[in-house]
Residue frames as qw, qx, qy, qz and C-alpha x, y, z in Angstrom:
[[0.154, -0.834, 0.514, -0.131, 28.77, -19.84, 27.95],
 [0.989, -0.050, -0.075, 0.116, 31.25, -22.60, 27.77],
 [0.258, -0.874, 0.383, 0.154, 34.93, -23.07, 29.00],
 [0.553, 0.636, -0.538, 0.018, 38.04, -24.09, 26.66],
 [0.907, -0.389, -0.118, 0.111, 40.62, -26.58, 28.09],
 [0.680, 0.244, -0.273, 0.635, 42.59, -23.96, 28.84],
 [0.225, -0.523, -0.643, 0.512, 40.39, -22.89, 30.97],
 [0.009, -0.113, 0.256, 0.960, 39.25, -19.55, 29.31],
 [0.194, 0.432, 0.819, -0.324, 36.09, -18.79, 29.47],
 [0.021, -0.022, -0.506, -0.862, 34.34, -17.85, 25.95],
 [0.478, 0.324, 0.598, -0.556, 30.48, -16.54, 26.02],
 [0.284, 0.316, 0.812, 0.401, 28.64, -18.17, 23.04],
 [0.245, 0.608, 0.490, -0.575, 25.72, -14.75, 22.01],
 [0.284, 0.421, 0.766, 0.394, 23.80, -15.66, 19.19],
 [0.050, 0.895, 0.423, -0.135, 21.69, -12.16, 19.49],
 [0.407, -0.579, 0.180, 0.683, 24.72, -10.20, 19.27],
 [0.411, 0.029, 0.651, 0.637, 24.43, -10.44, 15.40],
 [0.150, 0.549, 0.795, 0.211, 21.29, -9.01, 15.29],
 [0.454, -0.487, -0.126, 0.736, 22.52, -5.65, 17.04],
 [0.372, 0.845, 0.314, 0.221, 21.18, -2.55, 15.14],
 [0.531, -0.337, 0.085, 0.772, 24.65, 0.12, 15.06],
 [0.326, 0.917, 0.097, -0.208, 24.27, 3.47, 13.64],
 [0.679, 0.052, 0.194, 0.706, 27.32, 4.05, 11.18],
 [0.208, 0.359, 0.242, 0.877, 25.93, 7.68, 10.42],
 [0.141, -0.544, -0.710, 0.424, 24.12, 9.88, 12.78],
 [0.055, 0.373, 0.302, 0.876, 21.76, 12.39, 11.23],
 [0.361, -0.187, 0.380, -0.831, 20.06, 13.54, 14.06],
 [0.764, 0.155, 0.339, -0.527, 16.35, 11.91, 13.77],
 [0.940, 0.283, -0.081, -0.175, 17.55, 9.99, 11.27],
 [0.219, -0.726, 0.631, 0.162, 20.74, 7.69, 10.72],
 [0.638, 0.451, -0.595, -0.187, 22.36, 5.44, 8.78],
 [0.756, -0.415, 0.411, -0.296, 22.41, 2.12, 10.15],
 [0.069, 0.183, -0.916, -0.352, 24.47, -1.55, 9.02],
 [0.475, 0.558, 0.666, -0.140, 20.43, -2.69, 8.74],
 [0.564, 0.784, 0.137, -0.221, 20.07, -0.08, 5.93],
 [0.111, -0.550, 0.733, 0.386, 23.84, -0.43, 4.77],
 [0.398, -0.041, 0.913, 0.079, 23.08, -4.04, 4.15],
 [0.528, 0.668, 0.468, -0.236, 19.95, -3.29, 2.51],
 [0.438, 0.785, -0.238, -0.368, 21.53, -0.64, -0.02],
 [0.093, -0.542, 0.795, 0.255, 23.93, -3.47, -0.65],
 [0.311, 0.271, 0.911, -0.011, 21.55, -6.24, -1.51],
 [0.582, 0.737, 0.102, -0.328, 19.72, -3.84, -3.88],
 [0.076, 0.803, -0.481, -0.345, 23.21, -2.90, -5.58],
 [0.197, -0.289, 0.907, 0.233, 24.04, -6.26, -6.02],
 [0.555, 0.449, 0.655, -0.249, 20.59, -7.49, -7.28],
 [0.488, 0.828, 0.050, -0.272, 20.88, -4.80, -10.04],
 [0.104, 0.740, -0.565, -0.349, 24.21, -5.34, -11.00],
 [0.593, 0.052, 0.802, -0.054, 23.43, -9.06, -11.09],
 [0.490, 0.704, 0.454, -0.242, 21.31, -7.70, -14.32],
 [0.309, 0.925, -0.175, -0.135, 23.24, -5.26, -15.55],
 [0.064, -0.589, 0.763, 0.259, 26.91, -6.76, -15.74],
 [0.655, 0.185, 0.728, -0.087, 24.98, -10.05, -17.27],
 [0.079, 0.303, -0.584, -0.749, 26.10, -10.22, -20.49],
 [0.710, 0.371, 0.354, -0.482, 23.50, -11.43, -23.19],
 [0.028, -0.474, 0.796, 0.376, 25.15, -13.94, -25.09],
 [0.803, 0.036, -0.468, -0.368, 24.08, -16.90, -27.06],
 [0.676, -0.266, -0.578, 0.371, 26.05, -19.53, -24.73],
 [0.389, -0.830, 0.081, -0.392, 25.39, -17.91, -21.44],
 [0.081, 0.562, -0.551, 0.612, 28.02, -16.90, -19.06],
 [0.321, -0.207, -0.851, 0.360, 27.65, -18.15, -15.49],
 [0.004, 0.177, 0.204, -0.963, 26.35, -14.85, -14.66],
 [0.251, 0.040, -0.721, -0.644, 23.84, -15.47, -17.23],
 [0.530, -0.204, -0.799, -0.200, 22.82, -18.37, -16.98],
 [0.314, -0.172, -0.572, 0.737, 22.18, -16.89, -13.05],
 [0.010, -0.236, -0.183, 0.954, 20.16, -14.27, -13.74],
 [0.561, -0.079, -0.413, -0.714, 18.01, -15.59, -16.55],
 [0.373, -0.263, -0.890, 0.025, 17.11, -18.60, -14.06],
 [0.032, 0.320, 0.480, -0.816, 16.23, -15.95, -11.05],
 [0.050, 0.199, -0.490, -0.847, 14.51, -14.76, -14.43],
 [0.395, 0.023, -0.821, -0.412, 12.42, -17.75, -15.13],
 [0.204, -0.298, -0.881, 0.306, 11.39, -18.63, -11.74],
 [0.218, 0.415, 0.730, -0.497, 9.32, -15.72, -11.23],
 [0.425, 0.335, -0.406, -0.737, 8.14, -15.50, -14.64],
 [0.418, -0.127, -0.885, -0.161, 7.12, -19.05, -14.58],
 [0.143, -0.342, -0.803, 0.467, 5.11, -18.04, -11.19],
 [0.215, 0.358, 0.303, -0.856, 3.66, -15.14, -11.94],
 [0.474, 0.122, -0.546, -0.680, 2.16, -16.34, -15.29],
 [0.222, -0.035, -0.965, 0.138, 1.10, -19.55, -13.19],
 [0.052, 0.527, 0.604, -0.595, -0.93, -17.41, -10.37],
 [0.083, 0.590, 0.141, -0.791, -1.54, -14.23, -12.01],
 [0.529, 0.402, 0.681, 0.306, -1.94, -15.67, -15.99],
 [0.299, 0.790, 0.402, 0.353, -3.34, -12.77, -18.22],
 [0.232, -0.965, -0.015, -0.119, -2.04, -10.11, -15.33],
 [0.695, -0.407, 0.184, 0.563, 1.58, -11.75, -14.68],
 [0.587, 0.554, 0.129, 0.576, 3.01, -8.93, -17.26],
 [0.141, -0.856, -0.041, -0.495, 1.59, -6.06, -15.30],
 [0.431, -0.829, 0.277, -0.224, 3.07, -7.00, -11.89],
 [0.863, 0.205, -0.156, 0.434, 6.29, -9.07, -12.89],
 [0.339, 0.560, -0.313, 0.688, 8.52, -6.18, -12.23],
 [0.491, -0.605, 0.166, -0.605, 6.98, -5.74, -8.65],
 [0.949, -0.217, -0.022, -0.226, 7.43, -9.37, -8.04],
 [0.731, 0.318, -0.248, 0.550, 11.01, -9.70, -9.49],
 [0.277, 0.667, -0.339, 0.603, 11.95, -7.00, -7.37],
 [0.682, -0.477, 0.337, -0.441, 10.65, -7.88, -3.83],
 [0.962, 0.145, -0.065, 0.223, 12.32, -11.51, -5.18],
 [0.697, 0.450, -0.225, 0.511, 15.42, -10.39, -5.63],
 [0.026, 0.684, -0.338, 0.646, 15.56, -8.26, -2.59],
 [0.717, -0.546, 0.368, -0.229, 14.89, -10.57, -0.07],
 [0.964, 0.226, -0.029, 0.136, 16.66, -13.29, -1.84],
 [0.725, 0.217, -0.414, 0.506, 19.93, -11.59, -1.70],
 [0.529, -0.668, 0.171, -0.495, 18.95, -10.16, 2.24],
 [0.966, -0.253, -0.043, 0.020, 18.93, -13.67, 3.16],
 [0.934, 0.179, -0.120, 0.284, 21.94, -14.77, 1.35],
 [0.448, 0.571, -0.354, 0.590, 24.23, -12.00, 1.96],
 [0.552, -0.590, 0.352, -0.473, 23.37, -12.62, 5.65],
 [0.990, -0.113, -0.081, 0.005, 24.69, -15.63, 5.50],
 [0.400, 0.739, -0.349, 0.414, 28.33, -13.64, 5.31],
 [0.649, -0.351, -0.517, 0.433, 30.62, -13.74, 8.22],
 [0.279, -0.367, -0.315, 0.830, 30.13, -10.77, 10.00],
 [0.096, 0.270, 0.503, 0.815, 27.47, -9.58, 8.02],
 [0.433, 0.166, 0.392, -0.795, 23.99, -8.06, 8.76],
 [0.141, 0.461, 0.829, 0.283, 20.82, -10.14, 8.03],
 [0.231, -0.212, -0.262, -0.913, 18.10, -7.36, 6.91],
 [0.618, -0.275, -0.487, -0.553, 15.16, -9.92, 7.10],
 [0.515, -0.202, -0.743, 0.376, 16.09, -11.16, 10.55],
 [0.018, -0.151, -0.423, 0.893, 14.18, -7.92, 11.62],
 [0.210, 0.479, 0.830, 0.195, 10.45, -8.14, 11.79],
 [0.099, 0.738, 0.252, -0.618, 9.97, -4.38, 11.15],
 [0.076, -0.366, 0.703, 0.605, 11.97, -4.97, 7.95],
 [0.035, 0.279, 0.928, 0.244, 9.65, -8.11, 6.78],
 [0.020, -0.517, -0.731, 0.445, 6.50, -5.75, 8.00],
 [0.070, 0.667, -0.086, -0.737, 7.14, -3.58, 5.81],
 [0.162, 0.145, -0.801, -0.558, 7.90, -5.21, 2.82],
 [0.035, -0.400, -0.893, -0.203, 4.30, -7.35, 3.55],
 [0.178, 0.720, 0.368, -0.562, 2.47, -3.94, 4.38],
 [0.304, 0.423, -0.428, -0.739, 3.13, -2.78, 0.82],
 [0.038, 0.218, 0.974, 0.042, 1.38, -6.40, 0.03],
 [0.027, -0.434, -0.800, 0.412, -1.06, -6.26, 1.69],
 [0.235, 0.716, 0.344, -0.560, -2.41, -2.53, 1.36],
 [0.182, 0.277, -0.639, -0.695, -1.05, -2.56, -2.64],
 [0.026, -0.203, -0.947, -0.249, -3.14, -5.94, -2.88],
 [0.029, -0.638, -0.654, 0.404, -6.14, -4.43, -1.11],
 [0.093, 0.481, -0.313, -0.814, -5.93, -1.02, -3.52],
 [0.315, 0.134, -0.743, -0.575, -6.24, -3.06, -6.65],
 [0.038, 0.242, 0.967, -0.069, -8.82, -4.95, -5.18],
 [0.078, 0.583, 0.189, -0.786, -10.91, -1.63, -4.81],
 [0.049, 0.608, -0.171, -0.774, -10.07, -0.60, -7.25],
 [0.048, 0.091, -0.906, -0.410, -10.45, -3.36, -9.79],
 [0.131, -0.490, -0.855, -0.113, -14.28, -4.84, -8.61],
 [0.364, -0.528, -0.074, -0.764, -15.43, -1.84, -6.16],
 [0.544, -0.415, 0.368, -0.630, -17.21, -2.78, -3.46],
 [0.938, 0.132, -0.143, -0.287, -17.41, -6.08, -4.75],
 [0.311, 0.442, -0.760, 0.361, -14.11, -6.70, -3.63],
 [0.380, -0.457, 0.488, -0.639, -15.95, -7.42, -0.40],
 [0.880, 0.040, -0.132, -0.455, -17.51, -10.30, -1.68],
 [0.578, 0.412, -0.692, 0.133, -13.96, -11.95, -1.27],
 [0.198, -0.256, 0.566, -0.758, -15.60, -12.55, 2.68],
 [0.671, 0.231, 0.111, -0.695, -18.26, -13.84, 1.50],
 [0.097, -0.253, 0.919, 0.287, -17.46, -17.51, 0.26],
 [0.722, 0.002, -0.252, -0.645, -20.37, -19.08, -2.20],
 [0.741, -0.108, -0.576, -0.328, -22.44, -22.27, -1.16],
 [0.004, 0.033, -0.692, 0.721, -21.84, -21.41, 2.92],
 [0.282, -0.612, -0.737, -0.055, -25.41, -22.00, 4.28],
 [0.023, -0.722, -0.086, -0.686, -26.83, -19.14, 5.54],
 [0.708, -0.655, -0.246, -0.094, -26.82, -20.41, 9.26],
 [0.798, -0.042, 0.067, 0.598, -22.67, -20.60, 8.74],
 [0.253, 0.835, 0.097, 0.479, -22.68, -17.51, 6.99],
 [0.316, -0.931, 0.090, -0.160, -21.43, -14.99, 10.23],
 [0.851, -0.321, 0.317, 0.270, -18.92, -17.63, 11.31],
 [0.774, 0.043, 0.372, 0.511, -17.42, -17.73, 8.29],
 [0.278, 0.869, 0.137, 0.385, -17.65, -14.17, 7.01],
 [0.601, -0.747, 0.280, 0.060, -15.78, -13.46, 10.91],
 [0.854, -0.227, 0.358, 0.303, -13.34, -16.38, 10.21],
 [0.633, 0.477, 0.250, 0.557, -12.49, -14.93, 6.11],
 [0.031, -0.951, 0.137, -0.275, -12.08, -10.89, 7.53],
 [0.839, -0.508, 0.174, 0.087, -9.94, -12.50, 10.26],
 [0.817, 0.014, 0.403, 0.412, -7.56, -14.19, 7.78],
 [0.645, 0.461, 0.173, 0.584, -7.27, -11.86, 5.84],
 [0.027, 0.956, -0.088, 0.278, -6.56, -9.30, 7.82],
 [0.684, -0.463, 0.493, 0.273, -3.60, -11.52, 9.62],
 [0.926, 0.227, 0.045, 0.299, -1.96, -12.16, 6.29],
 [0.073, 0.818, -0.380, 0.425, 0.82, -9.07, 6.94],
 [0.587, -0.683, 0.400, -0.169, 1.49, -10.75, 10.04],
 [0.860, -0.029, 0.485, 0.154, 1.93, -14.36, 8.44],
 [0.572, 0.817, -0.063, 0.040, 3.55, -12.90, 5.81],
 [0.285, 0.746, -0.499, 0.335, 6.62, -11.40, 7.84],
 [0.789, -0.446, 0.328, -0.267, 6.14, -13.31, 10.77],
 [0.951, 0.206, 0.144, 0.181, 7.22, -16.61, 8.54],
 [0.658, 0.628, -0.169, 0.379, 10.25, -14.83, 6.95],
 [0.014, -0.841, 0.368, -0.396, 11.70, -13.27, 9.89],
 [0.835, -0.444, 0.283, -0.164, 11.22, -16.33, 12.17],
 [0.927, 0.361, 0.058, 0.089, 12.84, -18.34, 9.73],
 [0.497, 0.719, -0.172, 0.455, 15.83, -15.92, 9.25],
 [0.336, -0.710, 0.362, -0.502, 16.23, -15.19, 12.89],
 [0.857, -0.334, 0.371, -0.126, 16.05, -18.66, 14.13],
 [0.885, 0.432, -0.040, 0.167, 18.44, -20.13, 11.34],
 [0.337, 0.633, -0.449, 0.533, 21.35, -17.71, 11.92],
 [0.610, -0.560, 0.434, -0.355, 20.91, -17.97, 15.90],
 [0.945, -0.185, 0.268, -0.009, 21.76, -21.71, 15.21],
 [0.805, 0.474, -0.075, 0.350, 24.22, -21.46, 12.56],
 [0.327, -0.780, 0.283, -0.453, 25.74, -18.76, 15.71],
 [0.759, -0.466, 0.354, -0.287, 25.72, -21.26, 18.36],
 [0.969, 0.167, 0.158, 0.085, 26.88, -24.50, 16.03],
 [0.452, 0.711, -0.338, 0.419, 30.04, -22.02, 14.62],
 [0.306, -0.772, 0.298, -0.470, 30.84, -21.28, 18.28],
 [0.887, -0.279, 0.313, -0.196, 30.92, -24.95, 19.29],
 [0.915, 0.266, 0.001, 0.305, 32.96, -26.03, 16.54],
 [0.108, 0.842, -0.208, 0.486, 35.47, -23.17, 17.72],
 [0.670, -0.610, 0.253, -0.339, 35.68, -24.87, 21.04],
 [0.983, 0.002, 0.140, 0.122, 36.27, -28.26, 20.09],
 [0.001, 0.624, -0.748, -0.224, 39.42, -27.15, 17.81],
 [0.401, 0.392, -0.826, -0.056, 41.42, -30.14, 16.79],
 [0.181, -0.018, 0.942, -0.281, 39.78, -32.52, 19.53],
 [0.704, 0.368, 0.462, -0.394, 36.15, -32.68, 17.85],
 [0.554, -0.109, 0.740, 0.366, 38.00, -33.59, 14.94],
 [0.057, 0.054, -0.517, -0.852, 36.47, -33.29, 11.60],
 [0.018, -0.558, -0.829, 0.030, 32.42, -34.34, 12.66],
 [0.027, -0.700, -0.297, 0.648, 31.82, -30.45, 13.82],
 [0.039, -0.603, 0.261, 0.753, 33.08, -28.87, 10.77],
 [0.023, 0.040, 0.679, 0.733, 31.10, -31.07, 8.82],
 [0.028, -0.781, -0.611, 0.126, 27.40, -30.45, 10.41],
 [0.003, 0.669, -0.004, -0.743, 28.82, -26.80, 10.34],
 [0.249, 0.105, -0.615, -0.741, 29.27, -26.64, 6.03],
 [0.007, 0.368, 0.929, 0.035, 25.90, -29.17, 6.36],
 [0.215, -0.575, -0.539, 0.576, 24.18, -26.50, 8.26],
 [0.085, 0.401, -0.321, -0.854, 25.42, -23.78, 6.00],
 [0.118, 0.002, 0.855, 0.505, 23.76, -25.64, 3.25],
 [0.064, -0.665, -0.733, -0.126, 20.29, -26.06, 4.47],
 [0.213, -0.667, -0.237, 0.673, 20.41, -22.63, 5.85],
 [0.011, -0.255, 0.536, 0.805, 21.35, -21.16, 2.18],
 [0.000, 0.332, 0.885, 0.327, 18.49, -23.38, 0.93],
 [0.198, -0.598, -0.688, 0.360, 15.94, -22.04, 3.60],
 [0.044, -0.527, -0.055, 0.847, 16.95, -18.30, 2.68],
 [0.081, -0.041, 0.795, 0.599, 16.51, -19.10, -1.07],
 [0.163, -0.409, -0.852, -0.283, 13.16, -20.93, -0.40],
 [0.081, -0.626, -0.457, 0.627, 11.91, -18.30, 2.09],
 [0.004, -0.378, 0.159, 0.912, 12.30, -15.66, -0.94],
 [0.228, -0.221, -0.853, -0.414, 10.46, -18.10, -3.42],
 [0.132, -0.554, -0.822, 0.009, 7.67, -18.46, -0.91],
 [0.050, -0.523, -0.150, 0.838, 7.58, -14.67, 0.45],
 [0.004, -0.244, 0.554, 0.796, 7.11, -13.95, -3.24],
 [0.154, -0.095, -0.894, -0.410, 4.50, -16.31, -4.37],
 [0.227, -0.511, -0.739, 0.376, 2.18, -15.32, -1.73],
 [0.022, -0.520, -0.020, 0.854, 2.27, -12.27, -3.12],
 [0.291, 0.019, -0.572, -0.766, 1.01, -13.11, -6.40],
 [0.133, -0.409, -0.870, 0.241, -1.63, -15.14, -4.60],
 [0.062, -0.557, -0.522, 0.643, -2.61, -12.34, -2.93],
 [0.278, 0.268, -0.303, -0.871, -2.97, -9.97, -6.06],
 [0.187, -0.050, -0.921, -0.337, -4.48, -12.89, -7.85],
 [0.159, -0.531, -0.739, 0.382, -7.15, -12.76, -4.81],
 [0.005, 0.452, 0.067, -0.889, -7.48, -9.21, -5.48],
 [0.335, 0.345, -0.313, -0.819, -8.29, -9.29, -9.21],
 [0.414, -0.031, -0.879, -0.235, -10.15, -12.56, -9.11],
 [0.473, -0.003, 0.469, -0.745, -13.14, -12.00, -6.77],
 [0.021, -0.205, -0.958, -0.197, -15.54, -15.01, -6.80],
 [0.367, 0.028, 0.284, -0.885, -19.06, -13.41, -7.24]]
């Protein structure tokens, strides 16, 4: 809360943005601006693709889409090498959907998606219990062995078989945990820092309004790099799956 110098008294609430609103009520179910936002950050992912023309000199568009293109084709062939064909399309798409979650939460008056950790919990339960399938399903039981780290002394052994079930059964958490914090705490400041530079007006001069476009920046970056890493952890994790050390 902070007062103008006209004495008006304006309440700064960063949470407000985060406000879940039904726009459609179907009884038990309903349409919300969380699942708006979502269908709108697919729509725009795909059309990213589809209105990309396929020219020799690429377009801006283009030259956009094959880079989004490249990056996780250049990751999944990194982690996942012989297997990055088979789950590219899984990877590109969980890319591209938080990627423009983030960004189109950066809108004014928009909805972040990922700034809800049921949202991010989801997306890293399909991880998680997709990665843990193919592990099954790929070695057998031998998947188990991924607990089981070679050249542990046998005296270590329990400890560290505890310590590797542990971890991996937290990696859902640290999965969405990381993306939501990230998204939640970023806008809450970029909230508060908008609100301040509103106050000031014309007497904080131009210093506010350039930490505000600053802000924006790293904040854009952070959403970017949050999808990059959100992603890459995911091929990890397959990679773990279909790469058991026996």
């Amino acid at each position: 809360m902070a007062t103008t110098e006209g004495g008006e008294v304006k309440i700064i609430d960063p949470i407000h943005q985060f406000v879940i609103n039904n726009i459609i009520d179907l009884g038990p179910l309903s349409f919300t601006n969380s699942a708006l936002w979502a269908v709108i950050a697919v729509v725009c992912a795909a059309l990213l693709f589809i209105l990309a023309p396929a020219n020799l000199i690429p377009t801006r568009l283009q030259s956009i889409a094959e880079s989004l293109y490249e990056v996780v084709d250049n990751m999944t062939h990194e982690v996942l090498h012989e297997n990055a064909r088979t789950y590219f399309p899984f990877v590109l798409t969980l890319f591209l959907f938080i990627l423009f979650a983030n960004v189109l939460g950066l809108i004014p008056y928009s909805f972040t998606v990922t700034s809800h950790i049921i949202v991010t919990l989801a997306l890293a339960l399909v991880v998680f219990i997709g990665a843990t399938i193919i592990g099954f399903i790929r070695n057998g039981f031998g998947y188990l062995r991924l607990f089981v780290p070679s050249g542990v002394p046998a005296l270590l052994l329990p400890i560290v078989v505890l310590i590797e079930i542990v971890s991996y059964f937290i990696r859902p958490l640290s999965l969405s945990i990381r993306l939501f914090a990230n998204m939640m705490a970023g806008h809450m400041m970029l909230k508060v820092m908008a609100g301040f530079v509103v106050m000031l007006g014309v007497a904080g001069g131009w210093l506010p309004l350039i930490a505000m476009v600053g802000l924006t920046g790293l904040e854009l970056l952070v959403a970017v790099l949050q999808a990059y890493v959100f992603a890459l952890l995911t091929c990890m994790y397959l990679s773990d799956a279909m790469h058991v050390d026996h």
